[in-house]
Short mmCIF file of the C-alpha atoms (twelve columns), coordinates in Angstrom:
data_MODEL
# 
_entry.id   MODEL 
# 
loop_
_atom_site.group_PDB 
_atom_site.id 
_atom_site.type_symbol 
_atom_site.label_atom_id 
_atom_site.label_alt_id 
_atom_site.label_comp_id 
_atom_site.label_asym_id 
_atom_site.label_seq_id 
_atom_site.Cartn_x 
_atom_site.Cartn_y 
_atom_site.Cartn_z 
_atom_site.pdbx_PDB_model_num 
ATOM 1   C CA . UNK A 1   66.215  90.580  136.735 1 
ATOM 2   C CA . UNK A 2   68.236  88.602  134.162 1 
ATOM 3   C CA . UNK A 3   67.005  84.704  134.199 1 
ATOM 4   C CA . UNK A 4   70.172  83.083  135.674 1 
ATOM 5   C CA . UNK A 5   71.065  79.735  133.007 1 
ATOM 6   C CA . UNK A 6   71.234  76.702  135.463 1 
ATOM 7   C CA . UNK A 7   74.612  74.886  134.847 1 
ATOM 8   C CA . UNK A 8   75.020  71.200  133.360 1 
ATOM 9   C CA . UNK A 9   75.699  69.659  136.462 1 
ATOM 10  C CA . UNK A 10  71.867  70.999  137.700 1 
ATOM 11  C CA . UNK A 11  70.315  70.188  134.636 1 
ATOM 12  C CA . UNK A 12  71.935  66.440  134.902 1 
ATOM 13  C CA . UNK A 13  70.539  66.398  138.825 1 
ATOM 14  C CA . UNK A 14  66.814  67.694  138.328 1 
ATOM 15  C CA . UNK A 15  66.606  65.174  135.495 1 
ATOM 16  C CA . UNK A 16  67.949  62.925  138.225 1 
ATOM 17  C CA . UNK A 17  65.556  63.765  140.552 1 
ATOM 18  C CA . UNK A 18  62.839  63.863  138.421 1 
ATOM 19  C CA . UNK A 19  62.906  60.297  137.356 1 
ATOM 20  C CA . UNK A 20  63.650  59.166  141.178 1 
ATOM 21  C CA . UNK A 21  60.092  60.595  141.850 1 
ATOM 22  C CA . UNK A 22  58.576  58.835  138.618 1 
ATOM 23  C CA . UNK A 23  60.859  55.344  139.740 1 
ATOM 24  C CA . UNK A 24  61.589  55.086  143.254 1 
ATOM 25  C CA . UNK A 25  63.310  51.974  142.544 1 
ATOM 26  C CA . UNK A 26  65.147  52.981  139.590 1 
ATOM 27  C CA . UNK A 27  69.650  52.967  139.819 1 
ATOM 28  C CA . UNK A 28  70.679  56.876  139.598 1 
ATOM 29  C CA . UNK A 29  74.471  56.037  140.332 1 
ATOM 30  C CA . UNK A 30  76.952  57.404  138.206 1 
ATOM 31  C CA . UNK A 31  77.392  53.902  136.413 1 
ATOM 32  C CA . UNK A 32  73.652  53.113  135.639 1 
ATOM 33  C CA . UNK A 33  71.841  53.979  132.401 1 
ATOM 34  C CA . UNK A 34  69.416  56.042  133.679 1 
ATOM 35  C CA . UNK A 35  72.803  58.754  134.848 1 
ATOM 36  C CA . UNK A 36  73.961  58.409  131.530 1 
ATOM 37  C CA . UNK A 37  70.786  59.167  129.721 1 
ATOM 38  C CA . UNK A 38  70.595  62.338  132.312 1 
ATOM 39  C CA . UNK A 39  74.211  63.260  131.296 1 
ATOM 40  C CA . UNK A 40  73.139  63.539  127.744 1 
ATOM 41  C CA . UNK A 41  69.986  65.348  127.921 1 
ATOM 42  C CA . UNK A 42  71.480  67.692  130.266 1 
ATOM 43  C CA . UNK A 43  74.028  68.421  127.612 1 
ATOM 44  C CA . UNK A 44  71.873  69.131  124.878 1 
ATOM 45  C CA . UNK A 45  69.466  71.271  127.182 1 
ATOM 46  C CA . UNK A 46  72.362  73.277  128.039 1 
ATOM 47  C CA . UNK A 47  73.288  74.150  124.361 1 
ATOM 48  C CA . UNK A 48  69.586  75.017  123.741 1 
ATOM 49  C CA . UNK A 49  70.324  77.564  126.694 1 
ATOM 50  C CA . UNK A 50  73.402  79.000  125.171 1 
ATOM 51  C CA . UNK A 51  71.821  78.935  121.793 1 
ATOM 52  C CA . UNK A 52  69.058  80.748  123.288 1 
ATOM 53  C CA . UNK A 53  71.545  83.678  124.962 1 
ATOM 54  C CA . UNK A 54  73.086  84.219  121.677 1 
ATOM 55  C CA . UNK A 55  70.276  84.490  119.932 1 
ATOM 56  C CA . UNK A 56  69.496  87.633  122.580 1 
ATOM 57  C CA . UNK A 57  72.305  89.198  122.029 1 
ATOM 58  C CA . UNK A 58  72.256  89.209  118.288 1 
ATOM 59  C CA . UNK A 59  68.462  91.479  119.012 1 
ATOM 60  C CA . UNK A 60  70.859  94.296  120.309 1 
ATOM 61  C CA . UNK A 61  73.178  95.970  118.204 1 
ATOM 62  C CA . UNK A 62  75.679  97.000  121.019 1 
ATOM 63  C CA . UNK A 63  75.767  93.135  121.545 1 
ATOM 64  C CA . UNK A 64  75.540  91.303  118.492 1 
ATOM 65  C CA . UNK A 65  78.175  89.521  116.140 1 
ATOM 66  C CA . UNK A 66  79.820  91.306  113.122 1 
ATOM 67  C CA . UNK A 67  77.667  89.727  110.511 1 
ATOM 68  C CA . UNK A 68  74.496  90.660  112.892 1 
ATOM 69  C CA . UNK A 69  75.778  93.833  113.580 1 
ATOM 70  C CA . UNK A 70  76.126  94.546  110.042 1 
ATOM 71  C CA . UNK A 71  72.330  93.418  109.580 1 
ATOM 72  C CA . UNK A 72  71.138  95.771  111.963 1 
ATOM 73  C CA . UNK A 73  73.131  98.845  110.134 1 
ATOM 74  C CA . UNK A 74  71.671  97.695  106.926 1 
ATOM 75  C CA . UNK A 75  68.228  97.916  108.457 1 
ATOM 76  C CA . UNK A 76  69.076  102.081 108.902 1 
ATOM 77  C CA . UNK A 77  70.599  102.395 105.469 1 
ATOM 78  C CA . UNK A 78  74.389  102.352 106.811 1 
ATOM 79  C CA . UNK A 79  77.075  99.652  105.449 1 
ATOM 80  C CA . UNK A 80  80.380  99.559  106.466 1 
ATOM 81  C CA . UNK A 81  82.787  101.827 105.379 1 
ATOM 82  C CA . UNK A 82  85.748  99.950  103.038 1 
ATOM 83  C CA . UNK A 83  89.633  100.628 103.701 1 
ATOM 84  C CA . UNK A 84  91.155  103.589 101.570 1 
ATOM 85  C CA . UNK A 85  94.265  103.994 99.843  1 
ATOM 86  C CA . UNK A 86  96.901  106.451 101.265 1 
ATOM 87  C CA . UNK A 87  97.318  109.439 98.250  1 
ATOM 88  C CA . UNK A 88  100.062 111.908 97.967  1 
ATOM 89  C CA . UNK A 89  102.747 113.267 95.858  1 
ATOM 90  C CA . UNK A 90  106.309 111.589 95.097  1 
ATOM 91  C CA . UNK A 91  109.498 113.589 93.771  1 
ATOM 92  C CA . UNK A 92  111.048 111.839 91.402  1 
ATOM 93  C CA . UNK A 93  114.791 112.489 90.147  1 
ATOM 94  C CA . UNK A 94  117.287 112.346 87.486  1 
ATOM 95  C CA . UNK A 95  119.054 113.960 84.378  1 
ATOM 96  C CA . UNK A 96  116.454 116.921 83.364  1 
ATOM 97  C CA . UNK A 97  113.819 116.895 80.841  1 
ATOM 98  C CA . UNK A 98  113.772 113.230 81.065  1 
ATOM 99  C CA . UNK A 99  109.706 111.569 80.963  1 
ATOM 100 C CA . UNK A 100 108.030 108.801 82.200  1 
ATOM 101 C CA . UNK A 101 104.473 107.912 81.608  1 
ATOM 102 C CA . UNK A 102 102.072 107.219 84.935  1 
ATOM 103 C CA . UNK A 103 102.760 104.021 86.469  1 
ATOM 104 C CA . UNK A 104 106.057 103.989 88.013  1 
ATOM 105 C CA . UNK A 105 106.134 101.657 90.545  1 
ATOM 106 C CA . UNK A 106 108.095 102.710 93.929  1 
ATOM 107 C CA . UNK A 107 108.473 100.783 97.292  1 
ATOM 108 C CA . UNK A 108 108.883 101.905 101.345 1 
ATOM 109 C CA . UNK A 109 109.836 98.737  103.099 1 
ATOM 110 C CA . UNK A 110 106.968 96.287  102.476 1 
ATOM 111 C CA . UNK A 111 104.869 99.213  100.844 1 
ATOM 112 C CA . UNK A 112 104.565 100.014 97.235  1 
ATOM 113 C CA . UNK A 113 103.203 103.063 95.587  1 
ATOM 114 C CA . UNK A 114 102.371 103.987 92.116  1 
ATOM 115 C CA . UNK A 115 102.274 106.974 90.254  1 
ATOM 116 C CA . UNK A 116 99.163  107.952 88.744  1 
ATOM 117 C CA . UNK A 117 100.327 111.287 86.657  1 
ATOM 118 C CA . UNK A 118 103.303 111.288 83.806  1 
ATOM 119 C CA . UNK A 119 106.780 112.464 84.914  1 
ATOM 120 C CA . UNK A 120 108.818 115.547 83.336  1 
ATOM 121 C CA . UNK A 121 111.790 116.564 85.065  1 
ATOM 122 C CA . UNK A 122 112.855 120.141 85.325  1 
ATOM 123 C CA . UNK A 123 115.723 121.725 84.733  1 
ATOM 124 C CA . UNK A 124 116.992 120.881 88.175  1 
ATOM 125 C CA . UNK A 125 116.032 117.354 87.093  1 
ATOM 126 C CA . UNK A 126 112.884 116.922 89.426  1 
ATOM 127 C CA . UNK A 127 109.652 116.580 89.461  1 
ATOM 128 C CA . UNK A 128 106.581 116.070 91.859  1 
ATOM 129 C CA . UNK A 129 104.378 113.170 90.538  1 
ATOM 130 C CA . UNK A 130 100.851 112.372 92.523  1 
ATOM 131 C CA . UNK A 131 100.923 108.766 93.569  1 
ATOM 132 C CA . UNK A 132 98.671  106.008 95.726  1 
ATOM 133 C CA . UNK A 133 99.485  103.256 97.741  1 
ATOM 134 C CA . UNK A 134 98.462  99.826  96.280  1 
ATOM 135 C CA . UNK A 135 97.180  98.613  99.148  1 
ATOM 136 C CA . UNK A 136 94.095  100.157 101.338 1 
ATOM 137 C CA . UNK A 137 94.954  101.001 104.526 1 
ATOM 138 C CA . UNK A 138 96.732  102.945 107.415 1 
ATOM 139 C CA . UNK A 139 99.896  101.187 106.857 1 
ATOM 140 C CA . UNK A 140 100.391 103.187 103.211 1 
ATOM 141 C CA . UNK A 141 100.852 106.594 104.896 1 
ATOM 142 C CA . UNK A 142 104.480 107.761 105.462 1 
ATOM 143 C CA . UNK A 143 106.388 110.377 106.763 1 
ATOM 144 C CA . UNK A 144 106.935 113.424 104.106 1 
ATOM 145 C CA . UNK A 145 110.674 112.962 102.891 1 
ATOM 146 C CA . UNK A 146 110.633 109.219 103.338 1 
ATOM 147 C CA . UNK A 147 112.846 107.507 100.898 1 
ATOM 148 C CA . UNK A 148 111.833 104.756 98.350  1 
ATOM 149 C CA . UNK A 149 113.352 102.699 95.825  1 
ATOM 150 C CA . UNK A 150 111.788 102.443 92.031  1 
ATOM 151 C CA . UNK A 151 111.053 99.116  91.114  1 
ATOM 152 C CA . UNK A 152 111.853 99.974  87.373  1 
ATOM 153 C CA . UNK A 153 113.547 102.903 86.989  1 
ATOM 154 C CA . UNK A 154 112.792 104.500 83.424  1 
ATOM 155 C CA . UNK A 155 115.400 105.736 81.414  1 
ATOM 156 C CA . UNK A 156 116.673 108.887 82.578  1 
ATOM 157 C CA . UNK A 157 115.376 108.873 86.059  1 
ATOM 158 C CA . UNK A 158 117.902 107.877 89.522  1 
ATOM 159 C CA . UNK A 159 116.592 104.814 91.191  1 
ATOM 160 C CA . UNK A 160 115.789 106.542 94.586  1 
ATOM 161 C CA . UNK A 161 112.946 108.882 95.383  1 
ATOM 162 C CA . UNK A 162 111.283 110.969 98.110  1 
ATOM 163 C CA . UNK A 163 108.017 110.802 99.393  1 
ATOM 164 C CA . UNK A 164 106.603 114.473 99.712  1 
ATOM 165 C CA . UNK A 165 103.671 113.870 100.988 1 
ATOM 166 C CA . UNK A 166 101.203 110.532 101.971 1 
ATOM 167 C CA . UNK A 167 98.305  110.402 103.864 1 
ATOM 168 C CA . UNK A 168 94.421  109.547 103.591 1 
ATOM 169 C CA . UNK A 169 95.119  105.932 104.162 1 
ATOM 170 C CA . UNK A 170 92.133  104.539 106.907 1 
ATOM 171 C CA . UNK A 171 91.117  100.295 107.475 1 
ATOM 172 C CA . UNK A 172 88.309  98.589  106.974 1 
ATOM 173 C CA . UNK A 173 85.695  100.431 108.988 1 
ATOM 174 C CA . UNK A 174 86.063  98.526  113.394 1 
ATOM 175 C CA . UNK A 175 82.804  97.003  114.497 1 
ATOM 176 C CA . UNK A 176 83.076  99.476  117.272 1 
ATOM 177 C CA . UNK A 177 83.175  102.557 114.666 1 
ATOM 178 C CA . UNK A 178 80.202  101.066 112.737 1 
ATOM 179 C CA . UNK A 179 77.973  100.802 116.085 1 
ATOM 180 C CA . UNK A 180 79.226  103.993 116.508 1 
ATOM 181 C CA . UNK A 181 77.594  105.429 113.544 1 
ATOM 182 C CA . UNK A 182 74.750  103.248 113.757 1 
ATOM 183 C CA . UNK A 183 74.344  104.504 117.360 1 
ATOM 184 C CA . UNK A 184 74.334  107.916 116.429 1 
ATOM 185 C CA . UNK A 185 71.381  107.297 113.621 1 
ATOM 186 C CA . UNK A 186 69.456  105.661 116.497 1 
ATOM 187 C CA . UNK A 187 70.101  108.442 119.144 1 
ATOM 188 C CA . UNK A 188 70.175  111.395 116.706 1 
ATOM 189 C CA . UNK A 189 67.801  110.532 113.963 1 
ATOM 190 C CA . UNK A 190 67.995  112.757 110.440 1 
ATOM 191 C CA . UNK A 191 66.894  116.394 111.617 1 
ATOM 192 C CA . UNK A 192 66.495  118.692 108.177 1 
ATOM 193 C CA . UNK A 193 70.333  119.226 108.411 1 
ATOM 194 C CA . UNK A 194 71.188  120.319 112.108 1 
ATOM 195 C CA . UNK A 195 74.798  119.749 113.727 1 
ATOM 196 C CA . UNK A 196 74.165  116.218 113.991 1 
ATOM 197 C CA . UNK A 197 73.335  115.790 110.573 1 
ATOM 198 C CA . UNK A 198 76.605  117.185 109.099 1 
ATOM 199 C CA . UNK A 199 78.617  114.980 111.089 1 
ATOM 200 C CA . UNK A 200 77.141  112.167 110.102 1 
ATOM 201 C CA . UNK A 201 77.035  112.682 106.352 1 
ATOM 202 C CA . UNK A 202 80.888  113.121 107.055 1 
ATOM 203 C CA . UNK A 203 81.023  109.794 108.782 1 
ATOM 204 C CA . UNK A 204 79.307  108.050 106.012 1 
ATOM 205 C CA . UNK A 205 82.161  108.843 103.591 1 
ATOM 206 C CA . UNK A 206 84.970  105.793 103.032 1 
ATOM 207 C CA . UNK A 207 88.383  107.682 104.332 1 
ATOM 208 C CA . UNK A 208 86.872  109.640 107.279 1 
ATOM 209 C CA . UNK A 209 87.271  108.590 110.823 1 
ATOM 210 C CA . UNK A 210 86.116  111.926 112.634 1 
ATOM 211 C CA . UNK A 211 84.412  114.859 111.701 1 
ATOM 212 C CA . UNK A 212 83.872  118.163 113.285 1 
ATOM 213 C CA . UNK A 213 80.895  120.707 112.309 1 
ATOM 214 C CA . UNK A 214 81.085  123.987 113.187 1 
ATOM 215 C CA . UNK A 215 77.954  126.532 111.845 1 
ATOM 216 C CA . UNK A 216 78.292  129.655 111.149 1 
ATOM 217 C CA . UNK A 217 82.141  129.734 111.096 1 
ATOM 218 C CA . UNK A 218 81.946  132.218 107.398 1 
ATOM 219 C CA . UNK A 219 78.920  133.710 108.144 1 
ATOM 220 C CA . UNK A 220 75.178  133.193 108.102 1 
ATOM 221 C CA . UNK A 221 73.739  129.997 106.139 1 
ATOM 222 C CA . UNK A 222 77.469  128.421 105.966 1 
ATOM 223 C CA . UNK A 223 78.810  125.156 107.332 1 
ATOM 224 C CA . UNK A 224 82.197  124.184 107.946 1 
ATOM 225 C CA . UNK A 225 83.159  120.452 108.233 1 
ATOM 226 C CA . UNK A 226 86.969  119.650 109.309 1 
ATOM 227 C CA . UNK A 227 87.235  115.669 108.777 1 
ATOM 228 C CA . UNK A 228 90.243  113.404 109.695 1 
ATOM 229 C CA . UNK A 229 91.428  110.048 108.502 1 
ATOM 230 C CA . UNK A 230 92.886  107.788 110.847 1 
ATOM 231 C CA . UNK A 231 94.316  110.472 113.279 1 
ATOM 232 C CA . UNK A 232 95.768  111.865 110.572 1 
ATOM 233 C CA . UNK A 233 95.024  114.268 107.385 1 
ATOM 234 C CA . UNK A 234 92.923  113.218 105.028 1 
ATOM 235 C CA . UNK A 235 93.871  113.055 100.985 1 
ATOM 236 C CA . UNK A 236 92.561  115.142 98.471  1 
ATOM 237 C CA . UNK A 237 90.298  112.672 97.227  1 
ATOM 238 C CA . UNK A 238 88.705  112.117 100.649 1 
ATOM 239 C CA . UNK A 239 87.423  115.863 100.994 1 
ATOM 240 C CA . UNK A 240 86.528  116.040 97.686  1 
ATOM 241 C CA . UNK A 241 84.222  112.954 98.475  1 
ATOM 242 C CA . UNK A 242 82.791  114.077 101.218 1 
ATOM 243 C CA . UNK A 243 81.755  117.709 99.700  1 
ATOM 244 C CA . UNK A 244 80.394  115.747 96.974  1 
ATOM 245 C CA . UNK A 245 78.405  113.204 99.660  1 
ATOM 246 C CA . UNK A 246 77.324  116.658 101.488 1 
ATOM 247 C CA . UNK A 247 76.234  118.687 98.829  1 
ATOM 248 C CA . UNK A 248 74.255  116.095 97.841  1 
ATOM 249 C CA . UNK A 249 72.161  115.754 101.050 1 
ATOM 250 C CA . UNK A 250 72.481  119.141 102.553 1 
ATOM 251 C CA . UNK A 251 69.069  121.428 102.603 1 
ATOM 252 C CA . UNK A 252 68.793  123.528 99.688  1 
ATOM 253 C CA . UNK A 253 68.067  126.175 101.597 1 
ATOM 254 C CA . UNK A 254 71.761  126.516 103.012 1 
ATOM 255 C CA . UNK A 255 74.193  128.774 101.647 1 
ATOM 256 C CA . UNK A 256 77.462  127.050 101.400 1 
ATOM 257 C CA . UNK A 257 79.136  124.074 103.169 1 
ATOM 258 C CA . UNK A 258 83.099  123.312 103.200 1 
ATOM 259 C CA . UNK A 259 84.867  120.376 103.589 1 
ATOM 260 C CA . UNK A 260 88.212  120.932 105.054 1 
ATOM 261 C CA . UNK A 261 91.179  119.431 106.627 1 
ATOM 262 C CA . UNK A 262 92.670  120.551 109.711 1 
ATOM 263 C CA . UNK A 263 95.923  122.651 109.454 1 
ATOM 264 C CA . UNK A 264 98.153  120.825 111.539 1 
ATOM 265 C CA . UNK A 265 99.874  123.047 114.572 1 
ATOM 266 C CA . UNK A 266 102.894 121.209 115.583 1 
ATOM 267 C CA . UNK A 267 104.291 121.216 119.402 1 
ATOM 268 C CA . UNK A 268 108.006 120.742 120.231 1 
ATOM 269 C CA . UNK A 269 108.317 119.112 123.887 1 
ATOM 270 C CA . UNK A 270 111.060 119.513 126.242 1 
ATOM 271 C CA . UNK A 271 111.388 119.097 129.948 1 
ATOM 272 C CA . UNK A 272 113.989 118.087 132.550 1 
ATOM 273 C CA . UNK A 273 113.395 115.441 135.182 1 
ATOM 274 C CA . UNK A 274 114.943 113.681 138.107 1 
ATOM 275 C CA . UNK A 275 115.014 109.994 138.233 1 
ATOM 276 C CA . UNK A 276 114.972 107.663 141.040 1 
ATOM 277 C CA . UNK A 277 115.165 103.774 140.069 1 
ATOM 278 C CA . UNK A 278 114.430 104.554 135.933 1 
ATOM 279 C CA . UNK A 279 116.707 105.070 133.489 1 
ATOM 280 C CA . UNK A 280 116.757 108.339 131.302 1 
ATOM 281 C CA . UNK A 281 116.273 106.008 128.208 1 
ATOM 282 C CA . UNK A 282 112.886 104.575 130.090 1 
ATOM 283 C CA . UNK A 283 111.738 107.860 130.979 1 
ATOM 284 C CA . UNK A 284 112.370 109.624 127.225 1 
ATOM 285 C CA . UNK A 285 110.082 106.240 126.103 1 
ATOM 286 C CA . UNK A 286 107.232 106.771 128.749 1 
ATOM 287 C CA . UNK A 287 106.856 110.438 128.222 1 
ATOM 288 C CA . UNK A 288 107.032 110.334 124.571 1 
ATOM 289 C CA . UNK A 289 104.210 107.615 124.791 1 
ATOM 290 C CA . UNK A 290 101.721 109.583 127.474 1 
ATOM 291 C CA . UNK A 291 102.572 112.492 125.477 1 
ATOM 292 C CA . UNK A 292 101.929 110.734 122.446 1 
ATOM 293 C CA . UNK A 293 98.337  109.315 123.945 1 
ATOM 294 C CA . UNK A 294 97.357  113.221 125.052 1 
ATOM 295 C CA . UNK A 295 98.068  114.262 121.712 1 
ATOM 296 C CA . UNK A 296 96.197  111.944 120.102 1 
ATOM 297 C CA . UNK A 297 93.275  112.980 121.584 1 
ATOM 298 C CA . UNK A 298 92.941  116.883 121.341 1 
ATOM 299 C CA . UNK A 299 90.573  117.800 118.477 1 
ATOM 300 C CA . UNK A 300 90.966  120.368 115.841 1 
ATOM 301 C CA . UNK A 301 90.314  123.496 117.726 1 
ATOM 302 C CA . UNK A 302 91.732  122.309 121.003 1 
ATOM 303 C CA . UNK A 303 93.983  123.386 123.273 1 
ATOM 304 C CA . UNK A 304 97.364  121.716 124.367 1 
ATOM 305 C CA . UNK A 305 97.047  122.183 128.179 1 
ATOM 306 C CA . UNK A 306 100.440 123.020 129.914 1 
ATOM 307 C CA . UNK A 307 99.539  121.635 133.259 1 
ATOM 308 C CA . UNK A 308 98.659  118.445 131.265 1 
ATOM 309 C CA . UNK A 309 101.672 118.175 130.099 1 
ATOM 310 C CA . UNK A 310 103.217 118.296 133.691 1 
ATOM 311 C CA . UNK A 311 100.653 116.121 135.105 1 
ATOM 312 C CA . UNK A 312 101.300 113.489 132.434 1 
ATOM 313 C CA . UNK A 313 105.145 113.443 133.183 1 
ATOM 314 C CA . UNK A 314 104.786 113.785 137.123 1 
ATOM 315 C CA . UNK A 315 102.247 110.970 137.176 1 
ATOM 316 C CA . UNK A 316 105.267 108.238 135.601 1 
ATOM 317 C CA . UNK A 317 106.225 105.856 138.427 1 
ATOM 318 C CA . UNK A 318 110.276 106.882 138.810 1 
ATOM 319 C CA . UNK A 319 109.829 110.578 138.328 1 
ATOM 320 C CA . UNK A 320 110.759 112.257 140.919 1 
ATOM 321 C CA . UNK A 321 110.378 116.158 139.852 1 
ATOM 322 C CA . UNK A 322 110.514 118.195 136.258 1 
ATOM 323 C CA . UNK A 323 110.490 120.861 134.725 1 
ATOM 324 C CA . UNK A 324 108.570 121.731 131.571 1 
ATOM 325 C CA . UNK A 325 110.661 123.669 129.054 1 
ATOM 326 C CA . UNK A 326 108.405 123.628 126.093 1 
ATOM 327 C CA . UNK A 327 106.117 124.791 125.523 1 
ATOM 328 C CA . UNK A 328 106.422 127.460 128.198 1 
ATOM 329 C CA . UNK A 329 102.187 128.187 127.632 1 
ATOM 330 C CA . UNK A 330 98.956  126.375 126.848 1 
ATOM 331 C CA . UNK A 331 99.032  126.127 122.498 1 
ATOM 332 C CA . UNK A 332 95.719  127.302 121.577 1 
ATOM 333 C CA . UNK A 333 95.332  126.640 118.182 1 
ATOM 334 C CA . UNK A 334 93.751  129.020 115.779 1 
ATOM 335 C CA . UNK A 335 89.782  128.356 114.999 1 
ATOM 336 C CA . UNK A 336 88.530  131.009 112.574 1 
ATOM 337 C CA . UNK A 337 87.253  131.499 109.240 1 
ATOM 338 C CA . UNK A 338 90.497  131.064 106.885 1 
ATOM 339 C CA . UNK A 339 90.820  127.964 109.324 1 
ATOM 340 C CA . UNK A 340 90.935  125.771 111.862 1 
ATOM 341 C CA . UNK A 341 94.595  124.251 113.843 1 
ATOM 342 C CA . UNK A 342 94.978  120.461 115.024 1 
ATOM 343 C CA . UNK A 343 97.697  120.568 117.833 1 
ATOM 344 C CA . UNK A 344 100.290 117.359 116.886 1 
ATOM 345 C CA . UNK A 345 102.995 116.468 119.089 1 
ATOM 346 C CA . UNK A 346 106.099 117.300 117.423 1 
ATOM 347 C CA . UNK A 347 109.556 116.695 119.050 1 
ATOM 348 C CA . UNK A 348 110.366 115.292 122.521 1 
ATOM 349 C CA . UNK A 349 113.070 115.824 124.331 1 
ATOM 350 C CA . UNK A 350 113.694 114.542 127.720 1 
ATOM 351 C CA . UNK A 351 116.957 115.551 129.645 1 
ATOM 352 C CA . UNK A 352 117.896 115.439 133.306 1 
ATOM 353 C CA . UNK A 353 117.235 118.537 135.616 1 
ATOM 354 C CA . UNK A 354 121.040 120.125 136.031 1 
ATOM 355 C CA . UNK A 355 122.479 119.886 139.492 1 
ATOM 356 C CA . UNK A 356 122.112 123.265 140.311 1 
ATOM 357 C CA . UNK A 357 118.513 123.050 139.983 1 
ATOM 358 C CA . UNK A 358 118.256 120.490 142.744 1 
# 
């Protein structure tokens, strides 16, 4: 049974009592010296209690403060994971066989990206240039065929670009993600490289937020490890980093281990509802976000669940029936060994059920 922390008002009356006992006599009223003297100690007792739960809760990693947190994880060898950079590939533009040395600055909104490779362009006056943002984070990833605007456009080269591709960009490691890991140490200590093991060398990596083992996928003595960043693909760099990080600690006596990202396997989403007190408009932005949720959660290798779907759509307050369109099956992804399909949530369309339907 937890020890219950008497409150200051209780503290302030047992000192109360207390002297009453000791001085029969003595004034306890609330404008005498002795209630004021109470009043005080019973303040400072009380912040010696509080002081005293805190410093309980910093024992337990599950409860304690960042910084203490961070203490216990150092105790089991783990720090906390810095924020990456988002890497991809830009396509540049302009009169061809113009050049550019690395370093072209380009910006998306408040995000800027440089390019880390010289520019040539071909003789459709192109080129596809590998880039970075300059800032860590989530918030440098962007949609493939985003547009951005060069800073300084060199000589020969058109002021707008195109993002091809931009991903691998994760934050600063949560305080929930680093008791996570630490958790998992605890609970599933280092085994001589089983399942667990795998996973966790994964985790360990900067740029990886989930990783997925699966032994025996090419054959005896081979493990495969499909990592994410973010709830998104990682970059090039990441599962290069993390092959490194396993090869490193992985028995000796194993055969192979790859690294890979998922392939993503994208899902188009259409169904037909009737409303009753919600507008169509309302109804397109609740789907698309319980859709969106679902989604987020499937792992590489599972299935999209059709009656899911319709569950998800039926359960909105103001829906009165659907129909689901698309897609007209559970999506079960493909999980072999040439590789391994992430269901995404592509397009969704939401359109009222025709009258003669009804």
């Amino acid at each position: 049974m937890p020890f219950a922390i008497p409150p200051y008002t209780s503290l302030r009356d047992t000192l109360l009592r207390d002297l009453k006992n000791q001085l029969p006599d003595a004034d306890i009223g609330p404008d005498s010296d002795f209630f004021v003297r109470a009043s005080a100690t019973a303040n400072a007792v009380e912040g010696l209690y509080q002081h005293q739960s805190w410093l309980v809760r910093q024992i337990f990693p599950d409860s304690a403060d960042r910084d203490y947190l961070e203490l216990h994880a150092r105790v089991r060898g783990l720090a906390r994971k810095p924020a990456v950079a988002a890497q991809g590939t830009l396509r540049l533009n302009g009169t061809p066989g113009a050049k550019a040395p690395a370093g072209i600055a380009a910006k998306l909104g408040s995000q800027r990206y440089t390019t880390s490779a010289a520019a040539t362009l071909d003789a459709a006056g192109s080129a596809v240039v590998t880039a970075q943002a300059d800032l860590a984070g989530v918030a440098g990833n962007a949609d493939p065929d985003s547009p951005l605007d060069l800073t300084a456009a060199p000589a020969g080269f058109a002021s707008q670009a195109r993002i091809v591709a931009m991903s691998g960009g994760v934050d600063e490691e949560s305080d929930a993600e680093l008791l996570a890991r630490l958790l998992e140490l605890i609970r599933r200590p280092p085994a001589g490289g089983n399942r667990a093991d795998y996973r966790r060398w994964a985790l360990e990596t900067p740029g990886v937020s989930a990783a997925y083992v699966y032994p025996l996928r090419r054959g005896l003595g081979t493990v495969d490890v499909v990592v994410t960043a973010a709830g998104d693909l990682p970059s090039p760099a990441t599962l290069a980093a993390v092959q490194a990080h396993i090869d490193e600690l992985r028995p000796v006596t194993a055969k192979n281990c790859l690294v890979l990202a998922p392939t993503p396997k994208v899902v188009d989403v259409a169904v037909n509802v009737e409303l009753s007190g919600l507008t169509l408009a309302a109804a397109q932005a609740q789907i698309a976000a319980g859709l969106a949720d679902y989604f987020t959660q499937l792992a590489p290798g599972d299935s999209a669940i059709r009656s899911r779907l319709e569950a998800l759509v039926s359960d909105i307050s103001g829906v009165v029936d659907r129909q689901l369109l698309q897609p007209s099956a559970n999506v079960k992804p493909v999980s072999d060994e040439t590789k391994v399909e992430w269901v995404r949530l592509g397009r969704v369309t939401v359109s009222l059920i025709p009258k003669e339907d009804k």
